[in-house]
N, C-alpha and C positions, 0 to 999 in steps of 0.2 A: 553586822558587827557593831555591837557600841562599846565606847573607851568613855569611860570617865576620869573626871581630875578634878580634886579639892584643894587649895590653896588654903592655908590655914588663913583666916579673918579674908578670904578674899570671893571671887564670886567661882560657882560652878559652871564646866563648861562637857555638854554632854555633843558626841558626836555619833550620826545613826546611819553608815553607809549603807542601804538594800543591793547596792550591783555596781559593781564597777569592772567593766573590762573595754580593752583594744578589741576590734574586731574590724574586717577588711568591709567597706560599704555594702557589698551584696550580700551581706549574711546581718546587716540590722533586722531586716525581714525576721526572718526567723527567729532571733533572737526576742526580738520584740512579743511574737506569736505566745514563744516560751511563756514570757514572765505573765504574759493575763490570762495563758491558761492555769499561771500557779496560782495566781491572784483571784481567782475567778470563782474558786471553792467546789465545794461535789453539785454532781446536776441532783436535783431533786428525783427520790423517785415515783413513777407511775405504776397507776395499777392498775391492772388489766384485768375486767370480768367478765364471764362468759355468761349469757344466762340463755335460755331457752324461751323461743318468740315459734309461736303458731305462722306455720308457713303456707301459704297460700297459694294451691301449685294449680296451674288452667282454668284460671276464677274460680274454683269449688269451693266454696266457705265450708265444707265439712273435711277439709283436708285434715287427714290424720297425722302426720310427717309434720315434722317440725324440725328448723333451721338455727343455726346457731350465729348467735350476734354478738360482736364484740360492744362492750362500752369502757373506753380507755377516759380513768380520772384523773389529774394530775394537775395540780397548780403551774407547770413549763413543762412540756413535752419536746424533745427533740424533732424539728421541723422534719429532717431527713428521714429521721423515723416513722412519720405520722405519714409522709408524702408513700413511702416502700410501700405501708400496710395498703393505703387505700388504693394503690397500685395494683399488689396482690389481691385485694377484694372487689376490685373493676375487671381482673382476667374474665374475657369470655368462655362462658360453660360451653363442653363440647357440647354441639347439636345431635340432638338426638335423630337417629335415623328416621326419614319419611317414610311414609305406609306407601303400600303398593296397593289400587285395584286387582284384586285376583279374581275367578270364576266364581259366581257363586249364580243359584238357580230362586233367583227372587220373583218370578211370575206363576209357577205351580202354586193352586191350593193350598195353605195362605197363603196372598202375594206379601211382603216384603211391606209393601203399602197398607196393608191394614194394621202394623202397631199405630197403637197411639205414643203421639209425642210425650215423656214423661217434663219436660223442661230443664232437665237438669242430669249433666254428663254420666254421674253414675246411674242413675234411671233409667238412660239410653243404654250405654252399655250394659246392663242388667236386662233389658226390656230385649237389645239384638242377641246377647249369648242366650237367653232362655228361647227366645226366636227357634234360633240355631240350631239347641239342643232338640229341641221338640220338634221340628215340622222339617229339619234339614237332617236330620240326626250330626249331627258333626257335635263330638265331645270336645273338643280341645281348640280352644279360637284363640288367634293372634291380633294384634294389632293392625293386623289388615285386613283382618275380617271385619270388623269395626270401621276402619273407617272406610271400605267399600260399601258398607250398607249407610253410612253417613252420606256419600256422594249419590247415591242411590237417592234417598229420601229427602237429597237439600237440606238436611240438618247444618250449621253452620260448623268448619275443618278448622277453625284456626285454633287451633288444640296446639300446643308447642311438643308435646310428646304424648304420641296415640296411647305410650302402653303404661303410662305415669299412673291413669285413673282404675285401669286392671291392677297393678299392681296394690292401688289403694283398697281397692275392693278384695282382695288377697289377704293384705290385713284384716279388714273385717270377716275375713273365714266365709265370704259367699266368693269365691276361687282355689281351685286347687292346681298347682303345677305341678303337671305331670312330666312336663320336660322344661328346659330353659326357653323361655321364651313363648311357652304356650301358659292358655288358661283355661281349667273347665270348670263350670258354673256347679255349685252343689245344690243341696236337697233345700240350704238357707237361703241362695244366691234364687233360687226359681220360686219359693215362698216371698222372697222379698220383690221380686218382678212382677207375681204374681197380683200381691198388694199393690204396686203401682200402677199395676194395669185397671185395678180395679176401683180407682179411686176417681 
């Protein structure tokens, strides 16, 4: 509130109260919080972009699947805020189920032992479903079929999800699912094995 007052020929005298009240001592607290949060003005705000980053899933650098990244810009961000997000973006991904060893007949003509190594996961998985298809007859391979012939052949398991690279291979239209959870290698999938095998 301001009051003024002019005195003819004398001087002005301006008065500028911002707050005046009684209050019982345990409630300056608060009181006090009040007045800087009015004084304090709007937060600034941020903005939040999504953009799309090539994801890198079981070292394959030809990973198809791509991940989504936040990039938050803001001259002052809310600490509470930024702490929540990166809380929610450190949650552990559920693990994905481990393969099972199951039967398979890897000593008959061919043995199991005679692919050759392609060095690189989908090669392998393309090199054992076409394996599979041809000399075992078995149309539809799992995840555990794979990585029983990986334990077989000492290829290296530390794969984080057996069925991540079938699935990528899926995409590329060299797999077909014929149920959840299985995969059969097509006429593309045994041409592209085929090439690796012969390189």
């Amino acid at each position: 509130m301001a009051k003024s007052a002019i005195k003819a020929g004398g001087t002005s005298r301006i008065r500028f109260v911002m707050f005046d009240a009684e209050v019982a001592d345990g409630e300056i607290g608060q009181i006090t919080q009040a007045i800087q949060n009015a004084l304090r003005g709007p937060a600034p705000n941020s903005v939040v972009k999504r953009i799309m980053a090539p994801a890198l899933v079981n070292g394959g650098a030809d990973a198809t699947e791509t991940a989504v990244v936040d990039e938050v810009e803001a001259e002052e961000v809310d600490t509470a805020e930024v702490a929540s997000t990166a809380q929610k973006a450190r949650a552990p991904r559920k693990a994905a189920p481990k393969p099972s060893v199951i039967e398979i007949d890897i000593t008959s003509e061919p043995p199991l032992s005679s692919l050759v190594d392609p060095k690189s996961n989908h090669g392998r998985y393309l090199a054992i479903a076409a394996w599979l298809h041809d000399h075992r007859s078995i149309e539809a391979i799992t995840a555990d079929h794979i990585y029983t012939c990986y334990r077989h052949l000492g290829w290296p398991t530390d794969i984080l999800d057996f069925a991540q690279p079938l699935r990528e291979l899926k995409h590329k239209q060299y797999f077909t699912t014929p149920e959840r959870g299985k995969y059969a290698i097509n006429q593309l999938g045994l041409a592209k094995a085929a090439e690796a095998a012969s390189d």
